[in-house]
C-alpha positions as CSV (number, residue, x, y, z in Angstrom):
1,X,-21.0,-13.8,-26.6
2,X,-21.6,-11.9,-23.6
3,X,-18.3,-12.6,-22.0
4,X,-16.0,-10.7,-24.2
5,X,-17.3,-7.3,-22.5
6,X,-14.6,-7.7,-20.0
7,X,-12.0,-8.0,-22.8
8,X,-12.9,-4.3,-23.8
9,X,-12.9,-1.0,-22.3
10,X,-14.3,2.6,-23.5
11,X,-13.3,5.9,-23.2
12,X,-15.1,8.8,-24.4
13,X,-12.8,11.7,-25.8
14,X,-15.1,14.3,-26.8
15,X,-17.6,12.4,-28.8
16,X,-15.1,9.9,-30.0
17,X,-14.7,6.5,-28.1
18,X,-11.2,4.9,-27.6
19,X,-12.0,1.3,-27.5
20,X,-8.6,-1.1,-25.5
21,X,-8.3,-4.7,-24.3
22,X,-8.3,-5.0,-20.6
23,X,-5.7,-6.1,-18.2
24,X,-8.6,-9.4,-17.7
25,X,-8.5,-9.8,-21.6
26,X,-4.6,-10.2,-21.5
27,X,-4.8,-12.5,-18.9
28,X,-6.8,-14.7,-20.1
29,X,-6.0,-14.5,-23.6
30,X,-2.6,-14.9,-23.0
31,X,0.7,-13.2,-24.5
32,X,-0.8,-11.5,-28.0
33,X,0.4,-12.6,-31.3
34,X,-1.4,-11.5,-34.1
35,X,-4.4,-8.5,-33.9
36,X,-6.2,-8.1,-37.5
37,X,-7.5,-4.8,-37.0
38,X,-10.2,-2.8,-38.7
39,X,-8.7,0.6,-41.0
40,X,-9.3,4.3,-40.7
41,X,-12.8,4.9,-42.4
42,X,-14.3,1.4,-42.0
43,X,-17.8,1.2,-40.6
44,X,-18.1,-1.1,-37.3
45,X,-21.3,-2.2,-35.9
46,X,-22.1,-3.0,-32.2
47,X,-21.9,-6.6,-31.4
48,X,-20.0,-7.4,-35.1
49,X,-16.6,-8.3,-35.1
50,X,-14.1,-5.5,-34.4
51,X,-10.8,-7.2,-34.0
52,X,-9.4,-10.7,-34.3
53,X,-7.0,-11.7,-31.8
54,X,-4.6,-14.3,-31.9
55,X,-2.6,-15.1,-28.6
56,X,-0.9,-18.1,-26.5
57,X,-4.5,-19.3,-25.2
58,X,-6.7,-18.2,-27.6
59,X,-8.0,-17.4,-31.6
60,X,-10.9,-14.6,-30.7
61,X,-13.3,-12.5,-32.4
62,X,-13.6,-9.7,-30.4
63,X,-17.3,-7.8,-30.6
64,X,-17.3,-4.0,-31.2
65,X,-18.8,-2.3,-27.4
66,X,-20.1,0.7,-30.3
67,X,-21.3,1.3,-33.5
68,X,-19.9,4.1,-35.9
69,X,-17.1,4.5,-38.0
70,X,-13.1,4.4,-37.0
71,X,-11.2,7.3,-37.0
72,X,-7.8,6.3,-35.7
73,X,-5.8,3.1,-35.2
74,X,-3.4,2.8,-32.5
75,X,0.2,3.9,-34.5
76,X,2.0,1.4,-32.2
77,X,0.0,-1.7,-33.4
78,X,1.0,-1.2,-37.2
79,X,4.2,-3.3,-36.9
80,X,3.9,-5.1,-33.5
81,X,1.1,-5.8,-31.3
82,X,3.6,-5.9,-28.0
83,X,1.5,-3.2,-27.1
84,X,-1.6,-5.2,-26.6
85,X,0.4,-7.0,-24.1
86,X,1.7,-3.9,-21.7
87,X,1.0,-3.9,-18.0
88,X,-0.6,-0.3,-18.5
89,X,-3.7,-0.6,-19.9
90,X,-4.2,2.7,-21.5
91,X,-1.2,1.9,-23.9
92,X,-3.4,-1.2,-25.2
93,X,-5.7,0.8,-27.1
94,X,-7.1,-0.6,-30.5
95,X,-9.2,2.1,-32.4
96,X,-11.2,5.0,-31.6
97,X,-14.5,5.3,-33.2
98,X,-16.8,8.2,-33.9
């Protein structure tokens, strides 16, 4: 589905690749309820699923921008995905992946 890019943006941090949802992802998804997210070690693949997203206006499978494996989850998403709904962008992060 070609249309989820603009859910997802990339940022390169020295060979690692932080991977958020967009300010036009929240808005059209709606307020975020529920992210199933992958772990620390799992192997993602580009165009697979990365993250499931559950919000006011939407169920979506979200397709990982990258393939490798994921290094970090954001900390702040372990017990509340609030963050997923911030007005600043950079604090809705989801994984980084090497």
């Amino acid at each position: 589905m070609q249309e989820q890019a603009k859910y997802l943006w990339t940022k390169d941090l020295s060979g690692v690749t932080r991977v958020g949802l967009t300010k036009a992802g929240q808005d059209e998804l709606g307020n975020v309820t529920f992210a199933k997210l992958p772990s620390v070690g799992d192997q993602v693949e580009k165009g697979a699923t990365l993250i499931s997203l559950e919000a006011e206006k939407a169920v979506s499978d979200i397709e990982s921008p990258v393939t490798g494996s994921v290094t970090a989850v954001n900390p702040k998403l372990e017990d509340d995905v609030e963050a997923l709904n911030s007005e600043n962008e950079a604090d809705a992060w989801l994984v980084e992946i090497k």
